[in-house]
C-alpha positions in Angstrom: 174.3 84.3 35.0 177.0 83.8 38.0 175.9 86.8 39.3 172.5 86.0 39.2 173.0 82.6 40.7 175.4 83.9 42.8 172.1 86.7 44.2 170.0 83.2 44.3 172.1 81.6 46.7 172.9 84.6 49.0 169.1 84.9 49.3 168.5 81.3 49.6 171.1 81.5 53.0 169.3 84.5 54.3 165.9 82.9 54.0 167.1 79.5 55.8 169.0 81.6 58.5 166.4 83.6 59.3 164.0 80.4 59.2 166.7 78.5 61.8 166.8 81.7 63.8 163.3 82.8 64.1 161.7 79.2 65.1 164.9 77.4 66.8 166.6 80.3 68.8 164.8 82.2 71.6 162.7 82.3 74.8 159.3 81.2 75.1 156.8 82.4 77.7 154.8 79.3 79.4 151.4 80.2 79.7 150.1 81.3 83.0 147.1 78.6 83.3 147.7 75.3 81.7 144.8 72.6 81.2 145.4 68.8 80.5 142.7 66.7 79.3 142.6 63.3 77.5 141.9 61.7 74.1 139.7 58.2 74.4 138.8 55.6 71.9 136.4 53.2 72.3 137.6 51.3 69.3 141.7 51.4 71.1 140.7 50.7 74.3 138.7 47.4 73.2 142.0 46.2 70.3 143.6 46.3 74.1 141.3 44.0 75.1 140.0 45.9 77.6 136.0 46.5 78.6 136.1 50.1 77.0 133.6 51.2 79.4 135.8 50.2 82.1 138.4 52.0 81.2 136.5 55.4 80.3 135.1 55.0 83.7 138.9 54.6 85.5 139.9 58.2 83.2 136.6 59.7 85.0 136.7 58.7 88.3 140.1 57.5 89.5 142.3 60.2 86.9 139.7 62.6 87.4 139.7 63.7 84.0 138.0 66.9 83.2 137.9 67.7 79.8 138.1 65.0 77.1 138.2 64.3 73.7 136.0 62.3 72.2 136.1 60.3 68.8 133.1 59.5 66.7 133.6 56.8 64.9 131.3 55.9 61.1 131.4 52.2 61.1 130.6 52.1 64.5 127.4 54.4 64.3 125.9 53.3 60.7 127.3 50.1 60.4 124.1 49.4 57.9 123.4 52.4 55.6 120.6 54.9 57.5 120.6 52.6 60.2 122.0 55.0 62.9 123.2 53.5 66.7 124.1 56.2 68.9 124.2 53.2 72.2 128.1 53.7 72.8 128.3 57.4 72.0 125.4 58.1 74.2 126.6 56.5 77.2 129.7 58.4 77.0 128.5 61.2 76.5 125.8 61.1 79.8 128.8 59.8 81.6 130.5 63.3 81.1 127.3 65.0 81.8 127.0 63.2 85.2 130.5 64.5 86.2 130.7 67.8 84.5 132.9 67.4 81.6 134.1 69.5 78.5 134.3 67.6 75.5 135.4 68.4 72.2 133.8 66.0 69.5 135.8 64.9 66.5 133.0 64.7 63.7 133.3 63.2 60.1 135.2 60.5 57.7 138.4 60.8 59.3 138.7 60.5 63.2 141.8 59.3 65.4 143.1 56.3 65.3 144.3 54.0 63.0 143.2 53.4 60.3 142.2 57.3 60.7 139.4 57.1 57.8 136.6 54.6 59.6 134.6 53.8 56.4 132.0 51.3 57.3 132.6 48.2 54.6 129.0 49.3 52.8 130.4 53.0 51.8 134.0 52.0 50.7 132.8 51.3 47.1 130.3 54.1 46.9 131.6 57.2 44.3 133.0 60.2 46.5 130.1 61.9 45.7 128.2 59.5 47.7 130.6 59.1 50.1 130.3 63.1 51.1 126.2 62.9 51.1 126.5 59.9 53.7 128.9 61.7 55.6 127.1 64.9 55.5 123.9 63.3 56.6 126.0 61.3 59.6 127.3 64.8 61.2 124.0 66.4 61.4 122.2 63.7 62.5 125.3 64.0 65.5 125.3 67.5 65.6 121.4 67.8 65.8 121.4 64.7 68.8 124.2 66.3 71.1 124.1 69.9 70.5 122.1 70.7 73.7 124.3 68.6 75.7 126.1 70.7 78.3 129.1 68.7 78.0 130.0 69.3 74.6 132.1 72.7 74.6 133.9 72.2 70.8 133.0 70.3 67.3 136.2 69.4 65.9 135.4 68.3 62.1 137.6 65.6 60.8 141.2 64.9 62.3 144.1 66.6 60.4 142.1 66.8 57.1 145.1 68.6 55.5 147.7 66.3 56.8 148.2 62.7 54.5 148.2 60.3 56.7 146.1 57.0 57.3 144.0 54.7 54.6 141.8 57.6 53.4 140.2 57.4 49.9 140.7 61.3 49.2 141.2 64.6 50.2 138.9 67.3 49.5 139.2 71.2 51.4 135.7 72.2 49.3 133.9 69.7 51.4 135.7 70.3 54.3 134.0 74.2 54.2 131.2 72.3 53.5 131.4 70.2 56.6 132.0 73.4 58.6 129.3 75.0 56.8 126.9 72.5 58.1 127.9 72.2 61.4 127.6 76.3 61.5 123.9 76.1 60.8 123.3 73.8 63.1 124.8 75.2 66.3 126.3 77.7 67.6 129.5 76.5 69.2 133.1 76.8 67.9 134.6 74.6 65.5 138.0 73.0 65.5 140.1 72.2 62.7 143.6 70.1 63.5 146.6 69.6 61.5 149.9 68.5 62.4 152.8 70.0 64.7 155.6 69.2 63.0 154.5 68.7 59.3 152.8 72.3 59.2 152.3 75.8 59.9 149.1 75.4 60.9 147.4 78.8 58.3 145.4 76.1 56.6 143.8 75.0 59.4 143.5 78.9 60.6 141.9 80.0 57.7 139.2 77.3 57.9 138.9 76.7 61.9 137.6 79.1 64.7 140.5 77.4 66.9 143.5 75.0 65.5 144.6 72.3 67.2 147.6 71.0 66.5 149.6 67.6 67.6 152.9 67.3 69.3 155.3 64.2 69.5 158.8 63.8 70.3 160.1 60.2 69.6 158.3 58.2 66.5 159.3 55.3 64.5 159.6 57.4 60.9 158.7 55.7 57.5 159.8 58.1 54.4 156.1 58.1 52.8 157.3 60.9 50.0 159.0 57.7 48.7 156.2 55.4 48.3 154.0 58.0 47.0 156.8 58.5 44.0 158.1 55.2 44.0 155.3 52.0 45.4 157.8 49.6 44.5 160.3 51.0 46.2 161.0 48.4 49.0 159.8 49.6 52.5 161.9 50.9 55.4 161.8 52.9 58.7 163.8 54.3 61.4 163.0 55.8 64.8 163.8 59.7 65.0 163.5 62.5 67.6 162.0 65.4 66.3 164.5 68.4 67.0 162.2 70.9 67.1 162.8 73.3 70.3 159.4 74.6 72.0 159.5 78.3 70.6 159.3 76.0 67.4 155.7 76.0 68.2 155.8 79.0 70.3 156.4 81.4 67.1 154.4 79.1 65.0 151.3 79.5 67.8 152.1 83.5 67.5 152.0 83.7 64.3 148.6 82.2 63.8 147.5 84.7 66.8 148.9 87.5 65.0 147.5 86.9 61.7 144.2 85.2 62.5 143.3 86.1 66.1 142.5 82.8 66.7 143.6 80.6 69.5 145.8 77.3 68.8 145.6 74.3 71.2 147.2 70.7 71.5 144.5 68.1 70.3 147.6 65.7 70.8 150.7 65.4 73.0 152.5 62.1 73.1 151.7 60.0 75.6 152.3 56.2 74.2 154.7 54.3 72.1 154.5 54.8 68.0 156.3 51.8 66.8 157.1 50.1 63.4 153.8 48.3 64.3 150.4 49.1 66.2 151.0 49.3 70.0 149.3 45.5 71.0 151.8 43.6 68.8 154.5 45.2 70.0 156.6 43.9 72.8 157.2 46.6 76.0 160.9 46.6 75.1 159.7 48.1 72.1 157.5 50.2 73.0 159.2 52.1 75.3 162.1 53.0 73.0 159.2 55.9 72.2 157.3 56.1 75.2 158.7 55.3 79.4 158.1 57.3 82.3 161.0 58.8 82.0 159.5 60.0 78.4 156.3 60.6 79.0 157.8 63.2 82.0 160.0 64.6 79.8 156.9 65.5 77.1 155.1 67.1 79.9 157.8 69.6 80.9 158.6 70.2 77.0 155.1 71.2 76.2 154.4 73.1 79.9 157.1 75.4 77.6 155.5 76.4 74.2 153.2 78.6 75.4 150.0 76.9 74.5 147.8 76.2 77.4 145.6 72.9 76.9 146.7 70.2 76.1 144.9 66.5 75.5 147.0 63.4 76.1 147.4 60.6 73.4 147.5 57.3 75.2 145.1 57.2 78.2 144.3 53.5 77.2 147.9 52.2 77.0 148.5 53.7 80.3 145.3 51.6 81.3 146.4 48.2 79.9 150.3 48.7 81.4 148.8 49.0 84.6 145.8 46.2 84.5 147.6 43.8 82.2 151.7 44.7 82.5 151.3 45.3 86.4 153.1 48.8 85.3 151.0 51.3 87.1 153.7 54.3 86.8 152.8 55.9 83.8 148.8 55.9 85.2 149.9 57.1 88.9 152.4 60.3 87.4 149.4 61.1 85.2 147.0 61.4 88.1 149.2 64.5 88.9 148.2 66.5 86.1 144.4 66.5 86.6 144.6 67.0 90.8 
């Protein structure tokens, strides 16, 4: 039995060395073309309390955003069951159209932002059975109204589906294939799945996905949720961290998933704005920028120009907005002007 636990253990070390070695030790190759674009919510830009419009208009014209990402949101779109209102999303959308954007739709239940599962109040009691026949009916009824838009280049169906994390009734990967099934039939264009950068591997998402995108943040205010899940009366706490992960962490990762899958792997979501012990608006800027400064959001940029991956959509476009109208802190929105010229 020593000997045998002795094998375990000598095993066990060669494993975790060549884990440590293989994604924290090396040289990555940047990619020779590298594309920025944005993420924009209508429903953050408004909890700002901006005019959302106003500021989707200032990412257009005066960042001169190109390719965006766009979230589609239930509650918003069938606040009353079968009542569709596609106002807001259309506008957007012929807004990109006028200016010749790419735009890579999140569809379905869970889209980004907090409280990532937008549930409008008349579906939140229905059985999950229901639930999925709503939702199913929702992304066609999208799919079938923008698929001939030129704009639209990607469908990305729901936002980390594999990943737990937000107010989400359930998880279910049979629907998700369902979901993709769907969307398949409908149109012809690639589909996206996401899942995260530093919680994953990302072969989930590769088996089910045409493309991965995957999420990359550097400096996050950490709650242990393993805990809670076990324990729910255990009482709550948090810490700030900084991820340690090197960029030929996600270099190998990204390589792998090439290797394996043939499939490309893109970032859906780089760091951009503070993520705080509490949503961005009721923090104060000393806060915030214990994640996110100009000295941080520079530093992101250059950390992901070296993993490799070649587009990228910034997370935070509407804080920038509100530091500059609201703070009087145009920096962060002037040094991101630079990577859209």
């Amino acid at each position: 039995m020593r000997k045998i636990f002795k094998i375990l253990i000598l095993v066990f070390l060669i494993i975790f060395l060549f884990f440590i070695f293989f994604f924290f030790v090396g040289k990555t190759i940047p990619a020779e073309k590298i594309i920025f674009g944005i993420n924009f919510s209508q429903k953050q830009a408004f909890y700002f309390g901006l005019d959302w419009k106003e500021v989707y208009l200032a990412l257009l014209d005066n960042l001169k955003v190109k390719n965006i990402k766009l979230a589609t949101y239930w509650d918003l779109i069938e606040n009353k069951k079968d009542e569709f209102n596609f106002e807001d999303l259309d506008w957007q959308i012929e807004e990109a159209e006028k200016k010749n954007l790419k735009i890579l739709l999140v569809l379905g239940m869970k889209s980004p932002r907090w409280p990532e599962c937008h549930l409008p109040d008349w579906a939140k009691n229905l059985k999950k059975e229901e639930q999925q026949k709503e939702i199913l009916e929702l992304i066609e009824a999208i799919v079938l109204r923008y698929k001939d838009s030129p704009a639209i280049e990607t469908w990305q169906i729901e936002n980390e589906p594999f990943f737990p994390f937000g107010q989400c009734p359930w998880v279910d990967k049979n629907f998700l294939k369902k979901e993709i099934k769907l969307v398949k039939s409908l149109d012809k264009r690639s589909v996206l799945i996401s899942d995260s950068g530093e919680g994953s591997f990302w072969i989930q998402a590769a088996k089910y996905g045409d493309l991965i995108g995957t999420t990359m943040y550097k400096r996050v205010y950490f709650y242990p949720n393993p805990i809670y899940r076990f324990f729910p009366k255990f009482p709550r706490f948090g810490f700030y961290i900084h991820y340690p992960f090197p960029p030929v962490f996600y270099y190998r990762k990204m390589k792998l998933i090439e290797i394996l899958f043939q499939k490309k792997v893109i970032c859906i979501e780089l760091q951009a704005e503070p993520w705080g012990p509490k949503l961005i608006w009721d923090l104060p800027l000393k806060e915030q920028e214990k994640t996110m400064n100009l000295e941080k959001f520079k530093y992101n940029i250059e950390f992901a120009k070296k993993t490799g991956i070649s587009k990228f959509y910034l997370w935070g476009g509407e804080w920038w907005y509100w530091l500059k109208e609201k703070q009087n802190r145009p920096e962060i929105w002037e040094e991101a002007k630079k990577l859209f010229k």
